[in-house]
N, C-alpha and C positions, 0 to 999 in steps of 0.2 A: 504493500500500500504506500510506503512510504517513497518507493522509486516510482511508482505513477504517479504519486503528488510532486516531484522531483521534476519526473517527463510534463507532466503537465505545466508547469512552473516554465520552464525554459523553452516548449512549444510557443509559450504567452510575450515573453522576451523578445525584443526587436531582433530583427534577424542579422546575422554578420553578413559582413559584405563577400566573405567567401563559403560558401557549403558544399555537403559533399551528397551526390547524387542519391545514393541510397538510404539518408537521413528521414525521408520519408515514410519508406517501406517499413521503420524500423515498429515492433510489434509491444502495447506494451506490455508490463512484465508477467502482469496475469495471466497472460496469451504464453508464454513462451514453452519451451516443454519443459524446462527446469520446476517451473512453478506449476505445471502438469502434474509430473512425476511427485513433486512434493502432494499438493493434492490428492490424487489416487492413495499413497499409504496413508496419509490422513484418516482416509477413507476406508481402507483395509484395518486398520488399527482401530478405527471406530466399530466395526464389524464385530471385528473378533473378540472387544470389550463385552457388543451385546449378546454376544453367545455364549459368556463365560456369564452362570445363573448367580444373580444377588442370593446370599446365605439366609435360609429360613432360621436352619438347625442349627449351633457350632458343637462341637465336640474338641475340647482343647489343653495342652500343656497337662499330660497323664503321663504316667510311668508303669509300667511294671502292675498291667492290669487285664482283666481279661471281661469284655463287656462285648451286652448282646442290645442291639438299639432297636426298636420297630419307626418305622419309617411310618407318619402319617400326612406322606405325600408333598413334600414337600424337600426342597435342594436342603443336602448335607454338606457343610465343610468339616473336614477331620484336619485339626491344624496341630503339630507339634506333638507327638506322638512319640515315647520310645519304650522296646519293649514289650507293646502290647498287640493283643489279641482283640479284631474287631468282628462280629459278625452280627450282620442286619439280614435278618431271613424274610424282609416282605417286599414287595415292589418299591423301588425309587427312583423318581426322576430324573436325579440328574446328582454329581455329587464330585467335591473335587478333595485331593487329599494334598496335604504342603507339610514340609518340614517335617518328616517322622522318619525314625529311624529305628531296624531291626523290630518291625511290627509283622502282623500277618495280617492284612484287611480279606474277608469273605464277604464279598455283595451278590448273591446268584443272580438278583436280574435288575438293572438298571434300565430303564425303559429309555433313555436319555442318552446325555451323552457325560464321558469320566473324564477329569482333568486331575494330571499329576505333577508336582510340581516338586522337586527337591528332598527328594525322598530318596535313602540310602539302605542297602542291605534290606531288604522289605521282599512279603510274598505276595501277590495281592492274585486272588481267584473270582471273575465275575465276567457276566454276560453285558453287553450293552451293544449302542446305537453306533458310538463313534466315542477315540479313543483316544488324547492328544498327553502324552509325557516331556516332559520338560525336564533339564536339569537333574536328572537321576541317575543314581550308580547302583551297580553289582546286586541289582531289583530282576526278579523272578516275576513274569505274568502269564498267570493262568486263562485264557482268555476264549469269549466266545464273543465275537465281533459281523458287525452287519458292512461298515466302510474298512478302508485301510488303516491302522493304525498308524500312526505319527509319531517322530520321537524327535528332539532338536535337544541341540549341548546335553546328549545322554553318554555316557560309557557302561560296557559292560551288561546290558539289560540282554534278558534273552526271554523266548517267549515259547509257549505251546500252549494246542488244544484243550478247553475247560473239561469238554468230552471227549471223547473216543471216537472217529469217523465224522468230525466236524468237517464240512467242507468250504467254512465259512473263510475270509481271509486272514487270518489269523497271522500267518506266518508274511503276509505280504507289507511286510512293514516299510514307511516312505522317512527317512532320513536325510531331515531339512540341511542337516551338515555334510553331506558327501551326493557324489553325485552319482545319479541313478545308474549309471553305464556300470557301476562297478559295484561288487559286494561291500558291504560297510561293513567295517570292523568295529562300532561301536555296539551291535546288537545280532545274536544269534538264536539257533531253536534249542530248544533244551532235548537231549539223548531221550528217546524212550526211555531206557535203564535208569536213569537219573529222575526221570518225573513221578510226580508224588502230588497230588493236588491235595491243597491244604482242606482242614475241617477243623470247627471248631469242638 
C-alpha cells in the first residue's frame, strides 16, 4: 500500500523533462506477481488455520496416567502428555494431539480429520478422515486412513495397517520435506514381525 501511495505521489509530480519509454507500462505493486505470490499463501495459510478445529475439550500437562475419555462430540486437544495411556472408545470429530511424549493414544474412529504436532517416542492406533503430523520423532502409527497421510519436519515415524487387509492408503505417505521422485528416509512401514497394535 505504501509503494502505490508512493507510485501514486510521483505519477501526480510535474513530469521531468526527460522519461523513459516504459514508465508507463509500469504495473502497480498490487498487480505484480510478487505481491500475487504473497497473497495466495496468505491465502493458503488462512485455509489451513480454518481447518485446524477451535478446542471444545483440553486434556493437558498429565504424567504417568492411564485414562479413558468418552467423546461427547465434540474436537479434542490432548496437549503435553508424558507417559501416559489415552483411550477414547466412542466417535470423534476431529482431535489434535501436541507436545507429548512416550504416551500410547487409542482413538478407533475419528470421523474427522487428526493433527499431530511435536510428539516424541508415542504409539498412536486410530481410524480417520485425513491425517497431517508435524514435527514428530521415533512415533509408531497405527492407522486406518481415507486420504494420504502427510508428515512435514518428521524423523523416524513409521506406519502400518490398524487392521489386517486394509487396502486403505495407509502406507502412501506425502513428505512435505523431500521430494516425491525419491523414497524419504524420514518415514517407513513397520515389519509384520514387529507390529503389535496397541490396546488399552
Amino acid at each position: 500500500k505504501a509503494l502505490d501511495e508512493l507510485q501514486k505521489k510521483f505519477s501526480s509530480a510535474p513530469k521531468p523533462a526527460f522519461s523513459f519509454s516504459f514508465s508507463n507500462k509500469m504495473k502497480p505493486v498490487a498487480e505484480t506477481s510478487v505481491a500475487k505470490k504473497f497473497k495466495e499463501e496468505e491465502k493458503k495459510e488462512s485455509i489451513d488455520t480454518e481447518l485446524e478445529p477451535k478446542s471444545d475439550w483440553t486434556l493437558h500437562d498429565l504424567k504417568d496416567q492411564k485414562i479413558e475419555h468418552k467423546c461427547d462430540g465434540k474436537h479434542i486437544s490432548i496437549n503435553n502428555l508424558e507417559n501416559c495411556t489415552l483411550f477414547i472408545p466412542n466417535d470423534t470429530p476431529s482431535i489434535s494431539f501436541n507436545n507429548s511424549k512416550n504416551c500410547v493414544f487409542i482413538v478407533p474412529t475419528v470421523t474427522g480429520s487428526v493433527h499431530i504436532t511435536k510428539c516424541d517416542s508415542c504409539k498412536f492406533a486410530f481410524s480417520m478422515k485425513q491425517l497431517r503430523i508435524h514435527q514428530t520423532t521415533k512415533t509408531d502409527f497405527y492407522i486406518s486412513v481415507l486420504n494420504d497421510p502427510i508428515i512435514e519436519k518428521c524423523t523416524e515415524v513409521r506406519f502400518a495397517p490398524l487392521k489386517q487387509n486394509d487396502n486403505g492408503p495407509w502406507d502412501h505417505v506425502k513428505d512435505f520435506d523431500h521430494p516425491e521422485t525419491d523414497p524419504s528416509p524420514n518415514w517407513s512401514i513397520i515389519s509384520e514381525s514387529e507390529r503389535h497394535v496397541p490396546t488399552f
